[in-house]
BAPASE-790439 format. One record per atom (N, C-alpha, C, O, CB): residue number from 1; atom name; residue in three letters; z, y, x. Coordinates in steps of 0.2 Angstrom, whole numbers, m for minus. Last residue first. Glycine has a CB too. Example, Ala and Ser with C-alpha at 12.3 -4.5 7.8 and 13.67 -1.06 7.14 Angstrom:
residues 2
<resi: 2&name: N&resn: SER&zz: 35&yy: m11&xx: 64>
<resi: 2&name: CA&resn: SER&zz: 36&yy: m5&xx: 68>
<resi: 2&name: C&resn: SER&zz: 39&yy: 0&xx: 64>
<resi: 2&name: O&resn: SER&zz: 40&yy: 6&xx: 67>
<resi: 2&name: CB&resn: SER&zz: 29&yy: m3&xx: 70>
<resi: 1&name: N&resn: ALA&zz: 39&yy: m28&xx: 66>
<resi: 1&name: CA&resn: ALA&zz: 39&yy: m22&xx: 62>
<resi: 1&name: C&resn: ALA&zz: 39&yy: m16&xx: 66>
<resi: 1&name: O&resn: ALA&zz: 42&yy: m17&xx: 71>
<resi: 1&name: CB&resn: ALA&zz: 45&yy: m22&xx: 57>
END
This chain:
residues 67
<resi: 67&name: N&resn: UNK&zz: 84&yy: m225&xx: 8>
<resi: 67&name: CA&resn: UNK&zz: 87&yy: m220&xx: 8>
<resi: 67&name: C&resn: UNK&zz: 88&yy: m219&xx: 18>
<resi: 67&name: O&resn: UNK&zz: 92&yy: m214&xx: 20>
<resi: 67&name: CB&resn: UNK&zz: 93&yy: m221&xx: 3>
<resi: 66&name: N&resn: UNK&zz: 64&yy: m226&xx: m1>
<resi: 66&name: CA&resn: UNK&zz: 70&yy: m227&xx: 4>
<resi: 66&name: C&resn: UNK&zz: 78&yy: m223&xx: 4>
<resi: 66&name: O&resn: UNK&zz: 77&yy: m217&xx: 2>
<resi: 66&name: CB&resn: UNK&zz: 66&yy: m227&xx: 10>
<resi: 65&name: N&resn: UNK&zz: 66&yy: m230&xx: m19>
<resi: 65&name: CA&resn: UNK&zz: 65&yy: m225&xx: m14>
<resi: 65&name: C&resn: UNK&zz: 70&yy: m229&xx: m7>
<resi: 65&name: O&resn: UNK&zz: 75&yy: m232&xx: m6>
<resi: 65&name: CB&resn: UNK&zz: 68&yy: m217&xx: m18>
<resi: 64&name: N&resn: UNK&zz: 66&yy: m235&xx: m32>
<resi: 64&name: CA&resn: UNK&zz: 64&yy: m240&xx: m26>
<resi: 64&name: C&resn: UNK&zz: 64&yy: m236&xx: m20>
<resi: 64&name: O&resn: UNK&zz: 61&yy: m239&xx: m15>
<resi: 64&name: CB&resn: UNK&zz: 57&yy: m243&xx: m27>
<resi: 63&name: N&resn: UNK&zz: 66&yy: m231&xx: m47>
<resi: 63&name: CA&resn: UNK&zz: 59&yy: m230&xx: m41>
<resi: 63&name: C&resn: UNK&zz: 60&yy: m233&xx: m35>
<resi: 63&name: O&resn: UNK&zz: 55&yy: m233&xx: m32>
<resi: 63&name: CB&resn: UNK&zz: 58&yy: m221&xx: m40>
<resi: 62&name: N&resn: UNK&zz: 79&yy: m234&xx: m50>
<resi: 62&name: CA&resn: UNK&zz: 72&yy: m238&xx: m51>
<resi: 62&name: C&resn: UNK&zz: 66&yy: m235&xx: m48>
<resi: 62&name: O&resn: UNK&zz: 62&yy: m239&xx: m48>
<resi: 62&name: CB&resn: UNK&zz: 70&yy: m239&xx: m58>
<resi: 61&name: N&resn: UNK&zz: 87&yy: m223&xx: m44>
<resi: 61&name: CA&resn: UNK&zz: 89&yy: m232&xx: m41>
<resi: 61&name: C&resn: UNK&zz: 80&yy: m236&xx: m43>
<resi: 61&name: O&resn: UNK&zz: 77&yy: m239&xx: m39>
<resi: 61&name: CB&resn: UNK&zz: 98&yy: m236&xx: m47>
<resi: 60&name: N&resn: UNK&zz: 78&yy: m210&xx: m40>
<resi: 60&name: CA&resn: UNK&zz: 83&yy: m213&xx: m46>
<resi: 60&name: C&resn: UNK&zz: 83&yy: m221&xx: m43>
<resi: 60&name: O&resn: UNK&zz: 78&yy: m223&xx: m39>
<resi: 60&name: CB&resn: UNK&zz: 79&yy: m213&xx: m57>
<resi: 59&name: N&resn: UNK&zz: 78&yy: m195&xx: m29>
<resi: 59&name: CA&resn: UNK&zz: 74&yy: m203&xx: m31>
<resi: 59&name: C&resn: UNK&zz: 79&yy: m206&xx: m36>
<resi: 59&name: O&resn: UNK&zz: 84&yy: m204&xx: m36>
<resi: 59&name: CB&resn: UNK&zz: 74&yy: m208&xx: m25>
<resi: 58&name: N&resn: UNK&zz: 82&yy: m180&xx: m33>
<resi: 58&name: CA&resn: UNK&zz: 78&yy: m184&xx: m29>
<resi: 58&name: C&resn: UNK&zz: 74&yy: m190&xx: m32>
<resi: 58&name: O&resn: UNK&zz: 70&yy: m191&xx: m36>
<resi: 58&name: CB&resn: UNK&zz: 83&yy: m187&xx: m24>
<resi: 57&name: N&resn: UNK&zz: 91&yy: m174&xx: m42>
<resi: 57&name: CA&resn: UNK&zz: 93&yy: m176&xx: m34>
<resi: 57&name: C&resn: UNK&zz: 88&yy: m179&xx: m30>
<resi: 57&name: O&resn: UNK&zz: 90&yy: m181&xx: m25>
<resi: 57&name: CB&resn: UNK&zz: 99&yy: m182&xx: m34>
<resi: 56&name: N&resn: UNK&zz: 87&yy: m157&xx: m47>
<resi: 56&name: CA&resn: UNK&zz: 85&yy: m165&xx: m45>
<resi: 56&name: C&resn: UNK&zz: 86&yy: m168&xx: m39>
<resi: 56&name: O&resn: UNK&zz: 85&yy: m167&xx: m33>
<resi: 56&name: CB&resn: UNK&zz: 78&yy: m165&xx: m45>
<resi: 55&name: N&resn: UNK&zz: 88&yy: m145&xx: m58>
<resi: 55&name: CA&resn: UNK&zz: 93&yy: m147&xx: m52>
<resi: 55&name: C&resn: UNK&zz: 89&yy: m155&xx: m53>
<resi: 55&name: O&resn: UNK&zz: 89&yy: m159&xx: m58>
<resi: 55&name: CB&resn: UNK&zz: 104&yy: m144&xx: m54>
<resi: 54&name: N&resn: UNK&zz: 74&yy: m134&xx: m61>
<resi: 54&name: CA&resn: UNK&zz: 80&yy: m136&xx: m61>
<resi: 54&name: C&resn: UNK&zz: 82&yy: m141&xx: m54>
<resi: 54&name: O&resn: UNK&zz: 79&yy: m142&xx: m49>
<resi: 54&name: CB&resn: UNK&zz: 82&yy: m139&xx: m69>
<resi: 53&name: N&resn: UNK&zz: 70&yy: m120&xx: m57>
<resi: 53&name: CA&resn: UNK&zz: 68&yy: m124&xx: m54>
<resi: 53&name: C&resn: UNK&zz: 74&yy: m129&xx: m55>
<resi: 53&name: O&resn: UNK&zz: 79&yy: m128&xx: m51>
<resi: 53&name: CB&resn: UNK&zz: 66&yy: m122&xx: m47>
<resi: 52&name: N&resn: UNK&zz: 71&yy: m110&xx: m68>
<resi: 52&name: CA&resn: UNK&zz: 64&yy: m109&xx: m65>
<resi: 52&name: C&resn: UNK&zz: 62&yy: m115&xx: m61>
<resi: 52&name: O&resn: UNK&zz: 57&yy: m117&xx: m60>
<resi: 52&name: CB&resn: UNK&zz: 64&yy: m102&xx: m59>
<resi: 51&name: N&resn: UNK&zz: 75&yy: m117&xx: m85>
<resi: 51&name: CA&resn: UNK&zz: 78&yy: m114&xx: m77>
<resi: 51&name: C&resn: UNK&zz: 72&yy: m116&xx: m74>
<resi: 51&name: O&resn: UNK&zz: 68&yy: m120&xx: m76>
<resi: 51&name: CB&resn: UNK&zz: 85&yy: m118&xx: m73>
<resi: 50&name: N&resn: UNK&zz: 74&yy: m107&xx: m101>
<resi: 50&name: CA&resn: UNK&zz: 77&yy: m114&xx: m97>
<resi: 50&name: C&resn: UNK&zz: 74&yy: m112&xx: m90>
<resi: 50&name: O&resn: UNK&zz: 72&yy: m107&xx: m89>
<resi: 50&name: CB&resn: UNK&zz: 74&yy: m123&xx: m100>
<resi: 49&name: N&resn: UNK&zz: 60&yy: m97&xx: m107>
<resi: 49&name: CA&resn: UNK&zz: 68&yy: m100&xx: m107>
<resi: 49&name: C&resn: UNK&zz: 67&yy: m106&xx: m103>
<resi: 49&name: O&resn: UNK&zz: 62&yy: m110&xx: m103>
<resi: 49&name: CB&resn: UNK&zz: 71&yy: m101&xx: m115>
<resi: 48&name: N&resn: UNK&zz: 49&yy: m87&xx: m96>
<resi: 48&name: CA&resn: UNK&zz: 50&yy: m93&xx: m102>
<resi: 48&name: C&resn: UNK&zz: 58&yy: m96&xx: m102>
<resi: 48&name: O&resn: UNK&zz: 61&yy: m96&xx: m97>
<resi: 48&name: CB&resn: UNK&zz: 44&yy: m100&xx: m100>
<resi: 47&name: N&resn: UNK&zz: 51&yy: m72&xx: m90>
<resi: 47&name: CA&resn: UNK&zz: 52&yy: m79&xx: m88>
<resi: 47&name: C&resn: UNK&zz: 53&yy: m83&xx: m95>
<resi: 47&name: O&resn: UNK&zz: 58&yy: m82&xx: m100>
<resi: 47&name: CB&resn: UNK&zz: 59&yy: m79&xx: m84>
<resi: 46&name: N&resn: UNK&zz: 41&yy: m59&xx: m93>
<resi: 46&name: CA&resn: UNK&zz: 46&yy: m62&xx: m94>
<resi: 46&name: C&resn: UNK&zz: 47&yy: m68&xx: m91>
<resi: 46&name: O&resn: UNK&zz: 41&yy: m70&xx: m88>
<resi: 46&name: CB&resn: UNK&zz: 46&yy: m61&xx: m99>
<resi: 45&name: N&resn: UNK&zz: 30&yy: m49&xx: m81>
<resi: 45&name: CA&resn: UNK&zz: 32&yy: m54&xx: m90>
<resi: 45&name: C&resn: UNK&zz: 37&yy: m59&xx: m87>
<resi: 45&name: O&resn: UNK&zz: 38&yy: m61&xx: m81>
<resi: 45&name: CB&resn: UNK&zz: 22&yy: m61&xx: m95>
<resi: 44&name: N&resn: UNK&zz: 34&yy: m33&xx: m75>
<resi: 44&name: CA&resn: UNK&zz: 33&yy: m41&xx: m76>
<resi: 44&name: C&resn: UNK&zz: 34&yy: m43&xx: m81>
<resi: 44&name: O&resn: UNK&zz: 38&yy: m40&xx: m85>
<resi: 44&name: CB&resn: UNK&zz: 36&yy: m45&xx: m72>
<resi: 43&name: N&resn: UNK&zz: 30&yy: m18&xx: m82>
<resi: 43&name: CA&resn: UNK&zz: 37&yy: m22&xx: m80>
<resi: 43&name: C&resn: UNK&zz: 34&yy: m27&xx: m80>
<resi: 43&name: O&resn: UNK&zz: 29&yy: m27&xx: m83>
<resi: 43&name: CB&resn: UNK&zz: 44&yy: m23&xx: m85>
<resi: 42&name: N&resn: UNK&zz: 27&yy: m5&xx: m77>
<resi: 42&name: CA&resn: UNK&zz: 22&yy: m9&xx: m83>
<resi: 42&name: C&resn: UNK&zz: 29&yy: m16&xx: m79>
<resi: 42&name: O&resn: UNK&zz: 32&yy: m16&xx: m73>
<resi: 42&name: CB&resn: UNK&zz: 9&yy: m11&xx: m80>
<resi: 41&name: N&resn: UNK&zz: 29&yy: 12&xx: m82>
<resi: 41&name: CA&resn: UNK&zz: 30&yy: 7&xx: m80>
<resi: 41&name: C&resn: UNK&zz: 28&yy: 1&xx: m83>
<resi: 41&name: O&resn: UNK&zz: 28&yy: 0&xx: m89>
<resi: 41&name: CB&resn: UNK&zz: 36&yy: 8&xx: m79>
<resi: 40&name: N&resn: UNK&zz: 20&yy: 25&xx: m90>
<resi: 40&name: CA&resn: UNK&zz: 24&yy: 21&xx: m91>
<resi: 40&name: C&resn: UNK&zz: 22&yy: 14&xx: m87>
<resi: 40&name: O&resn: UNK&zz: 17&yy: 11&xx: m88>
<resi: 40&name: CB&resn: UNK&zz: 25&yy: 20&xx: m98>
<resi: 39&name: N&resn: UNK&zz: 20&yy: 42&xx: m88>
<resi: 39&name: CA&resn: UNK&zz: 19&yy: 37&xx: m85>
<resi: 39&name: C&resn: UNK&zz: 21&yy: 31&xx: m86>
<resi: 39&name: O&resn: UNK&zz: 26&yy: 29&xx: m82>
<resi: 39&name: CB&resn: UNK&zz: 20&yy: 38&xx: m80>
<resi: 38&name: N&resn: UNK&zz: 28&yy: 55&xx: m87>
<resi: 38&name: CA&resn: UNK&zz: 27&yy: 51&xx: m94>
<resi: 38&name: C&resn: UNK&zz: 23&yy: 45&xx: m95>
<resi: 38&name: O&resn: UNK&zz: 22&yy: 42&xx: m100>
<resi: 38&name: CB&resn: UNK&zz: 23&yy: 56&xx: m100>
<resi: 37&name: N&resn: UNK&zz: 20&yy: 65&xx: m74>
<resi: 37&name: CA&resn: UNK&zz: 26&yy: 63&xx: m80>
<resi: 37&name: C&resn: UNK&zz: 23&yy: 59&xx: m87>
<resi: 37&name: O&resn: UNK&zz: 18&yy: 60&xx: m91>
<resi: 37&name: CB&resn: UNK&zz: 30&yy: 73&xx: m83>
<resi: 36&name: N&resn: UNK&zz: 13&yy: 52&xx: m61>
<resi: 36&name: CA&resn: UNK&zz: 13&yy: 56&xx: m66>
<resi: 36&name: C&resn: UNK&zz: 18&yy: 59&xx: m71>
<resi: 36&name: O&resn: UNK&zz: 21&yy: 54&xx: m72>
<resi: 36&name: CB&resn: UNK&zz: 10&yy: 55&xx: m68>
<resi: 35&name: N&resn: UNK&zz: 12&yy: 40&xx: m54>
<resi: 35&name: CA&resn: UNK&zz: 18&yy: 46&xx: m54>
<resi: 35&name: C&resn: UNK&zz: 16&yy: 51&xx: m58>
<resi: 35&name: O&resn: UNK&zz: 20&yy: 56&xx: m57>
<resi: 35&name: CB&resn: UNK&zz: 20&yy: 50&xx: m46>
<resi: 34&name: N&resn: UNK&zz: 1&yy: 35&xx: m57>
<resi: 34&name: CA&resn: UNK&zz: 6&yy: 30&xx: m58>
<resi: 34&name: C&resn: UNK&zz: 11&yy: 37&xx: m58>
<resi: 34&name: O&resn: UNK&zz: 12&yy: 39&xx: m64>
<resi: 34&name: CB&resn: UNK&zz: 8&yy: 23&xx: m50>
<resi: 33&name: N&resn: UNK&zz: m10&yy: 42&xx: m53>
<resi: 33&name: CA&resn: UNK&zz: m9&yy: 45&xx: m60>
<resi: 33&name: C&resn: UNK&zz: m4&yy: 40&xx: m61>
<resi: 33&name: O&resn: UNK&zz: m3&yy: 40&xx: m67>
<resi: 33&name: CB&resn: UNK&zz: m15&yy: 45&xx: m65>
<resi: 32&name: N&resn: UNK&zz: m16&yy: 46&xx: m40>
<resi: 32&name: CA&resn: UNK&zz: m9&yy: 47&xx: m38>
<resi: 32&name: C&resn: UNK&zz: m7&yy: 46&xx: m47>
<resi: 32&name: O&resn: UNK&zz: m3&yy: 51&xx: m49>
<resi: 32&name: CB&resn: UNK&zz: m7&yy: 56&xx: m34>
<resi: 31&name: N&resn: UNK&zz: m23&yy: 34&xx: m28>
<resi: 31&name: CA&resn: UNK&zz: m22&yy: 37&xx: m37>
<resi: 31&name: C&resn: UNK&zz: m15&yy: 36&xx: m36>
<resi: 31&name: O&resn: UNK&zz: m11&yy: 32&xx: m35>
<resi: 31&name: CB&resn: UNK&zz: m26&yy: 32&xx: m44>
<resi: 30&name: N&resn: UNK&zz: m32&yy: 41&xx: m15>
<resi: 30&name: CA&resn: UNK&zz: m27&yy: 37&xx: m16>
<resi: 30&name: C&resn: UNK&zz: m26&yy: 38&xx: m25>
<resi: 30&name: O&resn: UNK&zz: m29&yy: 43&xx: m28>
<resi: 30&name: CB&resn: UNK&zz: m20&yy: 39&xx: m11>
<resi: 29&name: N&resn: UNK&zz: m48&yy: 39&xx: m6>
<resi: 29&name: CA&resn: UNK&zz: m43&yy: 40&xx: m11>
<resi: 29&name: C&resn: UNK&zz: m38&yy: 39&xx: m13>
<resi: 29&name: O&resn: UNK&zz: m39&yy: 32&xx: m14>
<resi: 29&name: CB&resn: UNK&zz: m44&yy: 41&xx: m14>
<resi: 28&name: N&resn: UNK&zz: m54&yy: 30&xx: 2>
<resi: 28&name: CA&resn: UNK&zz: m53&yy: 36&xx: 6>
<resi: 28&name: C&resn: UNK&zz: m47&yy: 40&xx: 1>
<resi: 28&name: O&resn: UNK&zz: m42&yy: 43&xx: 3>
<resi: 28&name: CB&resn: UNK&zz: m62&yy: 41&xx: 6>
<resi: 27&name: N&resn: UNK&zz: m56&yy: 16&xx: m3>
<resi: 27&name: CA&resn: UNK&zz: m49&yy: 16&xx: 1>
<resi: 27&name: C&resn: UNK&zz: m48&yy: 25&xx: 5>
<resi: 27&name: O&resn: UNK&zz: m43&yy: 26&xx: 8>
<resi: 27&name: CB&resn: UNK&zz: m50&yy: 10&xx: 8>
<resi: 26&name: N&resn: UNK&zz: m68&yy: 19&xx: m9>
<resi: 26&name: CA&resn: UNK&zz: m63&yy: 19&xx: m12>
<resi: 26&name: C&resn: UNK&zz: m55&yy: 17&xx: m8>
<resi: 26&name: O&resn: UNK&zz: m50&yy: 17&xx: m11>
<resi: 26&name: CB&resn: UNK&zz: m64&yy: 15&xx: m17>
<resi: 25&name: N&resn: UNK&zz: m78&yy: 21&xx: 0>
<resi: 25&name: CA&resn: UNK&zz: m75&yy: 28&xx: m2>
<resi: 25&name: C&resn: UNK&zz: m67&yy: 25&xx: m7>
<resi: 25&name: O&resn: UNK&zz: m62&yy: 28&xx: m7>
<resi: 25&name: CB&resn: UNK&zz: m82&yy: 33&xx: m9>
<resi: 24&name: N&resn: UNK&zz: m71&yy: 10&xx: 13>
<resi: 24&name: CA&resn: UNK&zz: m76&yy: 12&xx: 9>
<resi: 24&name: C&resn: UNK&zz: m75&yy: 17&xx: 6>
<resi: 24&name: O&resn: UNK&zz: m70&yy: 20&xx: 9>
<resi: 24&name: CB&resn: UNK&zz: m77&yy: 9&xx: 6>
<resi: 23&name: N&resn: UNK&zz: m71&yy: 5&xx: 30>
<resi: 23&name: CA&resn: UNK&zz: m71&yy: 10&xx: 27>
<resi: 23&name: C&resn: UNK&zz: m75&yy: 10&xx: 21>
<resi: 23&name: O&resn: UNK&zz: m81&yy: 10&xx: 22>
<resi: 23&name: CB&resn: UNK&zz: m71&yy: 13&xx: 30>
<resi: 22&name: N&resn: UNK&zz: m79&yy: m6&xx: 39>
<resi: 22&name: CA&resn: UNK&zz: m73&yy: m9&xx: 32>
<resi: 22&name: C&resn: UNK&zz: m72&yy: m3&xx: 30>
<resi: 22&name: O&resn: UNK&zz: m70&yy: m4&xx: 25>
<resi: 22&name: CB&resn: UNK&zz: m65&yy: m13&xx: 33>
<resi: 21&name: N&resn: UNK&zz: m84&yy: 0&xx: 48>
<resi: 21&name: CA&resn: UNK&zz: m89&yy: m2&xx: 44>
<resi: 21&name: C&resn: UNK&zz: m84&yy: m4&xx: 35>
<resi: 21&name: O&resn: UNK&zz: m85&yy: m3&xx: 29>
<resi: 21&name: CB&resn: UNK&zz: m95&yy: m9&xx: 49>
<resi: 20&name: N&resn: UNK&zz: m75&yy: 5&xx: 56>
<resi: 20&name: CA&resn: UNK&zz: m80&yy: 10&xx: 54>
<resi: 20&name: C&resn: UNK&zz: m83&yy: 6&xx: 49>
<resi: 20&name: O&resn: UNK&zz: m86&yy: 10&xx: 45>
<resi: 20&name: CB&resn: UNK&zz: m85&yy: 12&xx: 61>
<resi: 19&name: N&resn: UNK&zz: m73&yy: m7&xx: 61>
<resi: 19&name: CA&resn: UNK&zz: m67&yy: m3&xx: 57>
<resi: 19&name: C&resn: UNK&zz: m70&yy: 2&xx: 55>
<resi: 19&name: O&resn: UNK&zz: m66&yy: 6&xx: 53>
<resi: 19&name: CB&resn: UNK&zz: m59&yy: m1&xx: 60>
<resi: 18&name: N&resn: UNK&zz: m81&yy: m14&xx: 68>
<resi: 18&name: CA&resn: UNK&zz: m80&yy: m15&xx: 63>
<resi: 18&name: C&resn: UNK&zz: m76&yy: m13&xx: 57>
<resi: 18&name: O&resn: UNK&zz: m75&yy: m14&xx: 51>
<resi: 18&name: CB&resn: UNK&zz: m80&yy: m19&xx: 63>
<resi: 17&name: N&resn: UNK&zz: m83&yy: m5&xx: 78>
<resi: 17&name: CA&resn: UNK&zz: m87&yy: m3&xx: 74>
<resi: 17&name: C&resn: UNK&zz: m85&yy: m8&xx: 68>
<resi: 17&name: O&resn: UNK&zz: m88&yy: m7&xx: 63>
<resi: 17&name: CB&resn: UNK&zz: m94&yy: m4&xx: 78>
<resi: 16&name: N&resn: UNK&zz: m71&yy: m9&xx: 85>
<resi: 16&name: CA&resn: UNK&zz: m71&yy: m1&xx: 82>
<resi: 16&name: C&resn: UNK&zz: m77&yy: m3&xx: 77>
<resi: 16&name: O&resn: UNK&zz: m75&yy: m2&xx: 71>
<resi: 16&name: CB&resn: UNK&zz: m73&yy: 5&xx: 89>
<resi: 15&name: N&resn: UNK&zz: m72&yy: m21&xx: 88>
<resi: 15&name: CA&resn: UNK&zz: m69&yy: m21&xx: 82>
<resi: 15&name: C&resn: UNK&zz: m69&yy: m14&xx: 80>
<resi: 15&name: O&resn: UNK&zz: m67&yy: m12&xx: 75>
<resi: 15&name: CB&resn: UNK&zz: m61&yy: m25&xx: 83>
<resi: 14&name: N&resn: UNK&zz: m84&yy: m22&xx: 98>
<resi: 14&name: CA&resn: UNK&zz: m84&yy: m23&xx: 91>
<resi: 14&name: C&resn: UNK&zz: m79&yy: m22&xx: 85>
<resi: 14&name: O&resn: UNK&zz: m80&yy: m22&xx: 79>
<resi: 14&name: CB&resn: UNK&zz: m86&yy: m29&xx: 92>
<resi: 13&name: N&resn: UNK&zz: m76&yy: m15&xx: 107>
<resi: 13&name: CA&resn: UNK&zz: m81&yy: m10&xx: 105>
<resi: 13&name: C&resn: UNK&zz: m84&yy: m14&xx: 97>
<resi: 13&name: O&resn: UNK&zz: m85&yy: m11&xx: 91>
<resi: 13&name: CB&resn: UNK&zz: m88&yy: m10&xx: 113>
<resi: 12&name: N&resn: UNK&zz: m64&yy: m25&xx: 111>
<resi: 12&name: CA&resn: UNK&zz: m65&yy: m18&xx: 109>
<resi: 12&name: C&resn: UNK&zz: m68&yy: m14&xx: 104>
<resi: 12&name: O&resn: UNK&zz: m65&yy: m12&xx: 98>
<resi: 12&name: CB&resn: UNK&zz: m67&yy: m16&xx: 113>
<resi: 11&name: N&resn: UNK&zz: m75&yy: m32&xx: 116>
<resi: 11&name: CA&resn: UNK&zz: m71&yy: m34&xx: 109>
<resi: 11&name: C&resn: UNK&zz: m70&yy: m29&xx: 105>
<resi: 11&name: O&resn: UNK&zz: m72&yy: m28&xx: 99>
<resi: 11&name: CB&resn: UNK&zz: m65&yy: m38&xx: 110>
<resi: 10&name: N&resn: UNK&zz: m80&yy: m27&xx: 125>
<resi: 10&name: CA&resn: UNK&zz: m85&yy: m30&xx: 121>
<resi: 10&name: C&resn: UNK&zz: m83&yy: m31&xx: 114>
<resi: 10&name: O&resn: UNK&zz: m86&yy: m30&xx: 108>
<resi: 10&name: CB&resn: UNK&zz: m86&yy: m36&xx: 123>
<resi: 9&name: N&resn: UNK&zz: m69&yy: m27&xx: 134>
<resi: 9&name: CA&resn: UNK&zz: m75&yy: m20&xx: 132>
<resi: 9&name: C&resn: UNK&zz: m77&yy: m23&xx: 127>
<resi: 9&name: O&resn: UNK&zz: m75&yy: m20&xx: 122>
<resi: 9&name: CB&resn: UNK&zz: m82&yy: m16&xx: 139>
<resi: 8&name: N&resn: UNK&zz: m65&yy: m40&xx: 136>
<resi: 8&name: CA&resn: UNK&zz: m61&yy: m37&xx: 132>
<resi: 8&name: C&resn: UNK&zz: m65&yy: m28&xx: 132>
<resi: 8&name: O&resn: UNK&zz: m62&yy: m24&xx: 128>
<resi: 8&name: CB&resn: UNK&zz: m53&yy: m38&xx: 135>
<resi: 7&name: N&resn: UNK&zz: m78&yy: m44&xx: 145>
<resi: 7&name: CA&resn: UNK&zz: m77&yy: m47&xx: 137>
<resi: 7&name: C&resn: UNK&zz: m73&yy: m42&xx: 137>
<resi: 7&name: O&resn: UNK&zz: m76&yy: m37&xx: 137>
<resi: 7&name: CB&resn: UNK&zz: m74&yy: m56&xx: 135>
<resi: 6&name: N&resn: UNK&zz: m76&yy: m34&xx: 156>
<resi: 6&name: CA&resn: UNK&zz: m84&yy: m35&xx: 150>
<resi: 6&name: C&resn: UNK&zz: m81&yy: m37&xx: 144>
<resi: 6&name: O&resn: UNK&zz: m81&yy: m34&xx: 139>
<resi: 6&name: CB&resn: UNK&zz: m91&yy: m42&xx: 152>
<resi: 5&name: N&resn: UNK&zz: m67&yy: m42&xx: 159>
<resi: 5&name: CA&resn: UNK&zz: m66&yy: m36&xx: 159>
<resi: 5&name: C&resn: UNK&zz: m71&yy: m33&xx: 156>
<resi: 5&name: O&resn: UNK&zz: m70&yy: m28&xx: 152>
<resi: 5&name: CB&resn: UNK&zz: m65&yy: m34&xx: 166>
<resi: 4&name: N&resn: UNK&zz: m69&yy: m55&xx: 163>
<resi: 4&name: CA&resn: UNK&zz: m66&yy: m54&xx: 159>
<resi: 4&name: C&resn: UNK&zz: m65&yy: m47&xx: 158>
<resi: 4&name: O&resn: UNK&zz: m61&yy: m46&xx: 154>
<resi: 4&name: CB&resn: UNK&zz: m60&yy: m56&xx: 160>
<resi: 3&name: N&resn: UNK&zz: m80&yy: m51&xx: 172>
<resi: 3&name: CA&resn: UNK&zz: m80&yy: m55&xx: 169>
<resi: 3&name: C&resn: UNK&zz: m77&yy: m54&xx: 162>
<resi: 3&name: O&resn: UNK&zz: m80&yy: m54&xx: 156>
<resi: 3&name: CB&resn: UNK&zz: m79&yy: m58&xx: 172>
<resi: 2&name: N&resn: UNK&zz: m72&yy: m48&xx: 182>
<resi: 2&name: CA&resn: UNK&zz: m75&yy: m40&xx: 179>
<resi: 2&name: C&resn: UNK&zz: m77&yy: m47&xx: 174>
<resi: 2&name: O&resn: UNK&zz: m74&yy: m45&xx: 170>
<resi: 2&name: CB&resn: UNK&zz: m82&yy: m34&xx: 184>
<resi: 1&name: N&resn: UNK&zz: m65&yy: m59&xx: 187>
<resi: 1&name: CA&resn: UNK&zz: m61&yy: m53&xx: 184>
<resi: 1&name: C&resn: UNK&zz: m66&yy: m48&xx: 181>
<resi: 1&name: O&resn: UNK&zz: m63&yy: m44&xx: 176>
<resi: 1&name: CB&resn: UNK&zz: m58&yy: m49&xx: 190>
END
């Protein structure tokens, strides 16, 4: 029991100090210049013409597939 009771102090204590140490200055700031007025929205690129995942039954008689 104190055994276990050491290890989870241990763990504890290391994951504090590792969240003290992943702090950097650039996660201390946020950038607020997306909301700005006149700010322009950056849209995804487009989808190339014809279908994202067309329609495939599978195997064709000559490929030999099991059914």
């Amino acid at each position: 029991m104190a055994a276990a009771r050491k290890l989870l102090v241990f763990a504890l204590a290391a994951l504090l100090v590792c969240s003290m140490m992943s702090t950097s200055e650039a996660t201390k700031t946020i950038d607020y210049s997306p909301l700005e007025k006149g700010h322009k929205k950056h849209d995804p690129p487009k989808a190339g013409p014809g279908e994202a995942n067309p329609y495939n039954r599978g195997c064709s008689p000559n490929q030999r597939c099991r059914s």
